[in-house]
C-alpha positions in Angstrom: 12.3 -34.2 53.0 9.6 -36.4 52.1 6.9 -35.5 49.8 5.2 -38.8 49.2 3.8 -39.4 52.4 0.5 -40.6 51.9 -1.6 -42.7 54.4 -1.3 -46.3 53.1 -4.1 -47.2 55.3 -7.1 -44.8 54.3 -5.5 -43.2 51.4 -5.9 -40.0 52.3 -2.9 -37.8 52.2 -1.5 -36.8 55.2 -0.7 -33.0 54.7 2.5 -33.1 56.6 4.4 -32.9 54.1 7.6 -30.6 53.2 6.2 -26.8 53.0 9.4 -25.7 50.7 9.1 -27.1 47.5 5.3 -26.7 47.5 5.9 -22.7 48.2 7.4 -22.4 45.3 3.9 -22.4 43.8 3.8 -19.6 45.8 5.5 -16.0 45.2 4.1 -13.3 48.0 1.1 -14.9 48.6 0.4 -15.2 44.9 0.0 -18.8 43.4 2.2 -17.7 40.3 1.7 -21.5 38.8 -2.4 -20.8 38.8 -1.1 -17.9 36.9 0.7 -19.6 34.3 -1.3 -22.1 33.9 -4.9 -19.8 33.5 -3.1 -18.0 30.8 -2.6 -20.9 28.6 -5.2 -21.0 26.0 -4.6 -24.3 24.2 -4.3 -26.4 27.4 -2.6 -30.0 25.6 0.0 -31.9 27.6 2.6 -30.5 25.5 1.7 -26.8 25.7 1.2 -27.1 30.0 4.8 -28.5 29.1 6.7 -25.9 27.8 4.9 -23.6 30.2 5.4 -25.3 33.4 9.5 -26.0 31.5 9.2 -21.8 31.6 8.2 -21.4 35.2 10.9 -23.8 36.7 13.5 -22.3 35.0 12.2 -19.0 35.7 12.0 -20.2 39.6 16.0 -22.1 39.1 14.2 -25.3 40.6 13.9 -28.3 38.0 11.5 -30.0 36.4 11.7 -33.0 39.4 11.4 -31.2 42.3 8.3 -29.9 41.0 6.7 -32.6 39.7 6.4 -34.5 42.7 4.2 -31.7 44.9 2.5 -30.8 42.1 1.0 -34.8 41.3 0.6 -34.9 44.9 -1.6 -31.7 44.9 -3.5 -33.1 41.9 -4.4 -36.9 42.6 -2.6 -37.9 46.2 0.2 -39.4 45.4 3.6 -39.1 44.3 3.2 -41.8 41.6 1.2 -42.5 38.6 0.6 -41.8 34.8 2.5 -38.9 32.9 0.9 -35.6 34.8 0.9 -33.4 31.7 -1.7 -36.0 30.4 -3.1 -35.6 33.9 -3.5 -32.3 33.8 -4.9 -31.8 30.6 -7.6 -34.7 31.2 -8.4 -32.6 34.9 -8.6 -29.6 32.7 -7.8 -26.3 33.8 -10.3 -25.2 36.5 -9.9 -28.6 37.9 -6.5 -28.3 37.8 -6.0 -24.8 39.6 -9.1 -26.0 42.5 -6.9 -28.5 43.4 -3.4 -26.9 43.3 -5.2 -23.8 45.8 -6.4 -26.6 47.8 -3.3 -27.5 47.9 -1.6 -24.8 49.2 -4.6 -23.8 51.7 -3.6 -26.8 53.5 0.0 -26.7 53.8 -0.4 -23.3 55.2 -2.9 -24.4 57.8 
């Protein structure tokens, strides 16, 4: 199960890409990481953290599995600086646009 697959030649990410580590964003429907991560009111890289340290525990998944899907949702590919910096520099709206968009194609 691949989750780095990312057209070398255009650098566009091909969207092909496993469906069930990326549903665990997911919960019913409901995208319960735009939750968590809307409710966080000092949004710092080590705040989003703890609070995405809280959801995959919640979820029994990791902090790896995780990670991977959600860099790929944020800047297209599956490598790159520390994402907690990422996402705090993205900054929350940015941040949960990207994640829906995401998950809107995955379920295309």
């Amino acid at each position: 199960m691949r989750m780095d697959r990312v057209n070398s030649e255009n650098g566009k990410i091909n969207w092909d890409i496993s469906k069930s580590i990326l549903d665990k964003f997911a919960d019913n429907g409901k995208n319960c990481l735009q939750d968590i991560l809307i409710h966080i009111e000092s949004f710092t890289s080590g705040i989003i953290h703890d609070h995405l340290q809280a959801f995959v525990e919640k979820k029994e998944i990791g902090f790896g599995p995780i990670m991977v899907p959600l860099r790929i949702a944020l800047v297209g590919s599956s490598k790159g600086p520390d994402l907690m910096q990422i996402i705090e520099m993205l900054g929350k709206e940015e941040v949960i646009k990207r994640i829906d968009f995401a998950l809107n194609k995955i379920k295309a």
